[in-house]
N, C-alpha and C positions, 0 to 999 in steps of 0.2 A: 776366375776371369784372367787372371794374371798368367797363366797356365796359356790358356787358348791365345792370349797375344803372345806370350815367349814364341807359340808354337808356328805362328802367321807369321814370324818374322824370320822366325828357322827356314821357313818353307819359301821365303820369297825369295833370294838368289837360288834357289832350284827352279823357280817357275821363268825367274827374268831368263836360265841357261837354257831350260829349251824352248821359248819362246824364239830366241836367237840360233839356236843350234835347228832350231823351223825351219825358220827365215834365211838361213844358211843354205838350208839342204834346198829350197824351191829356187833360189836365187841357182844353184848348182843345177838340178834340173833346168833350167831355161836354156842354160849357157850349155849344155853338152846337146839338148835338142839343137839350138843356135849353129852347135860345132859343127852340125853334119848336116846345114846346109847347103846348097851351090849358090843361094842366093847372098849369101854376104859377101864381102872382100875375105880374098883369099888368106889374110894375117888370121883372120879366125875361124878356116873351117879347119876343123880334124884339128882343133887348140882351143878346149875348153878354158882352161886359165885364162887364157885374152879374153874372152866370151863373157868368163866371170867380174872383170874388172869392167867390162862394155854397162853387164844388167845391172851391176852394182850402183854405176854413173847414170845411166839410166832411171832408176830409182828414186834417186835423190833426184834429180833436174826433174821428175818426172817426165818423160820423151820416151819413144818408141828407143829399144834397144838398137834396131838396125840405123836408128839416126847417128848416136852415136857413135857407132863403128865404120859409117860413113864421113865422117868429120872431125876424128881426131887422128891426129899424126904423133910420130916423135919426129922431133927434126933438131940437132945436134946434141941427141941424148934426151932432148925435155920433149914431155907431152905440149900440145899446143891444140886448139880449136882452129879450124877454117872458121874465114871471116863471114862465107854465109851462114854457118854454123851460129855464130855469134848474133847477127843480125836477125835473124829466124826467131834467135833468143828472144832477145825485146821485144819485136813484133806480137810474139804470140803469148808471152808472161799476164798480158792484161792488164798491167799496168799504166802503159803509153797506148796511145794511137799511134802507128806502123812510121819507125823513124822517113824523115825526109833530110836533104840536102842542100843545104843553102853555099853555094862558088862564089865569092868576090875573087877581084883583083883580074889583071890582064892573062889571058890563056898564053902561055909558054913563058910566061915574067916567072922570077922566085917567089914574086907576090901574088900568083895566083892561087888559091887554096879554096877549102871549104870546111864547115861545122855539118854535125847533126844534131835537129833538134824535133822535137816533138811534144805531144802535149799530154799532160800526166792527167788521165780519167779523174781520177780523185777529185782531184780540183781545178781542173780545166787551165791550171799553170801552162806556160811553154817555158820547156824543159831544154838548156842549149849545153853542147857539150865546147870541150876545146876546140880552137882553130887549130887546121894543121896546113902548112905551105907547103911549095917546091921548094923554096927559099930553105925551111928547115929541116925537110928531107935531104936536101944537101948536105945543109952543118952537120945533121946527125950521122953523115955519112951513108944515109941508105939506099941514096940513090944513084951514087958511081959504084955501088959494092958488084962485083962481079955477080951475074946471073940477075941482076937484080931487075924488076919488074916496073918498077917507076918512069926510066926515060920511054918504052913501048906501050905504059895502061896509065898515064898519070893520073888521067879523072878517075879510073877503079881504085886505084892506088890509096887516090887520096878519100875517095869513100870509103873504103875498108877502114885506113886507120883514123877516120875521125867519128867511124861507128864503136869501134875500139875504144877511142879516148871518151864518148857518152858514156859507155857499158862499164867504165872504169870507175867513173865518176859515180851515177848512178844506181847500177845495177850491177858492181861483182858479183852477187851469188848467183848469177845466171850462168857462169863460167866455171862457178868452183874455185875462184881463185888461177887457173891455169890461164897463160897467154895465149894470143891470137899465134898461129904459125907463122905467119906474117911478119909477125914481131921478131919470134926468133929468128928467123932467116935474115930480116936486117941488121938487127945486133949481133948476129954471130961471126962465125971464120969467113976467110974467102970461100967463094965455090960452094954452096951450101947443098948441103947432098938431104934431103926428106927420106927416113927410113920408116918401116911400118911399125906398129906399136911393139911389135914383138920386136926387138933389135935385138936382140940374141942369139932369134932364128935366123939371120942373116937379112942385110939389107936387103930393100926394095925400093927401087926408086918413086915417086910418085909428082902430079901436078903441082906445081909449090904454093899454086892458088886454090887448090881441093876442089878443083871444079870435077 
């Protein structure tokens, strides 16, 4: 008896290696089919390795691959999610009813802003995330930063990042932990340049709002 356990226990990191060394190889298949097609953005065709980091995130969030590769950026070096990206998240997790918007304060005051909130299935809770202003997009500087998006979209603006601050609060694993692009481009340098995920292979510029 003692025999047949020594022997089950010898044998089970050989079974967990190729279980993963599998799940390796299909995950690699996907992404080199992925490579070669014309339908994705151009950072991953004929670039399996990008492909392979898309199905891998894929995976885990479970989401179509091309969503992924749709919606993630690097933007001063860090990977980042678009904010519909983010939003799409919540919505469709199953956990809330589809975020809404609630604006107080006067339209063009620093005190105009809004929250997002929604109601948690479970227990029919209403679910309110941070307030975020014009007022404190200013102090935080993001909104005189060069290029920056807030004085031309202030109501998208301020929807994005207060869908942002719910998802932070609430639901990080829908993100992986990785920020909004959005984010980055406000906390970062002047001038903020969006490059593709591969920034290696040389910049690409792109939408700073992933549209």
């Amino acid at each position: 008896m003692s025999t047949e356990v020594a022997t089950k226990e010898s044998t089970l990191p050989a079974v967990i290696e190729s279980a993963e060394s599998q799940a390796f190889s299909l995950i690699q298949r996907k992404a080199v089919a992925l490579s070669k097609s014309t339908l994705v953005p151009k950072e991953y065709q004929s670039n399996p390795a990008n492909c392979i980091i898309a199905v891998d995130i894929s995976e885990r969030l479970k989401v179509p691959p091309l969503l992924v590769m749709q919606n993630l950026y690097i933007v001063h070096g860090k990977p980042g999610w678009s904010s519909q990206f983010l939003i799409a998240a919540v919505n469709s997790c199953g956990r809330y009813h589809s975020l809404k918007y609630q604006f107080f304060g006067e339209r063009g005051s620093d005190d105009w802003g809004c929250y997002a909130h929604t109601i948690e299935r479970a227990t029919g809770e209403v679910i309110k995330g941070d307030e975020v202003t014009i007022g404190m997009a200013k102090k935080e500087g993001w909104y005189t930063k060069s290029g920056s998006k807030w004085p031309s979209m202030p109501g998208q603006m301020l929807r994005y990042r207060a869908a942002t601050f719910f998802a932070r609060a609430y639901a990080p694993e829908l993100t992986m932990g990785l920020p909004m692009q959005d984010e980055i481009i406000d906390i970062g340098p002047e001038q903020p340049k969006i490059t593709t995920f591969d920034a290696l292979a040389g910049e690409v510029e792109a939408d700073p709002l992933g549209g």
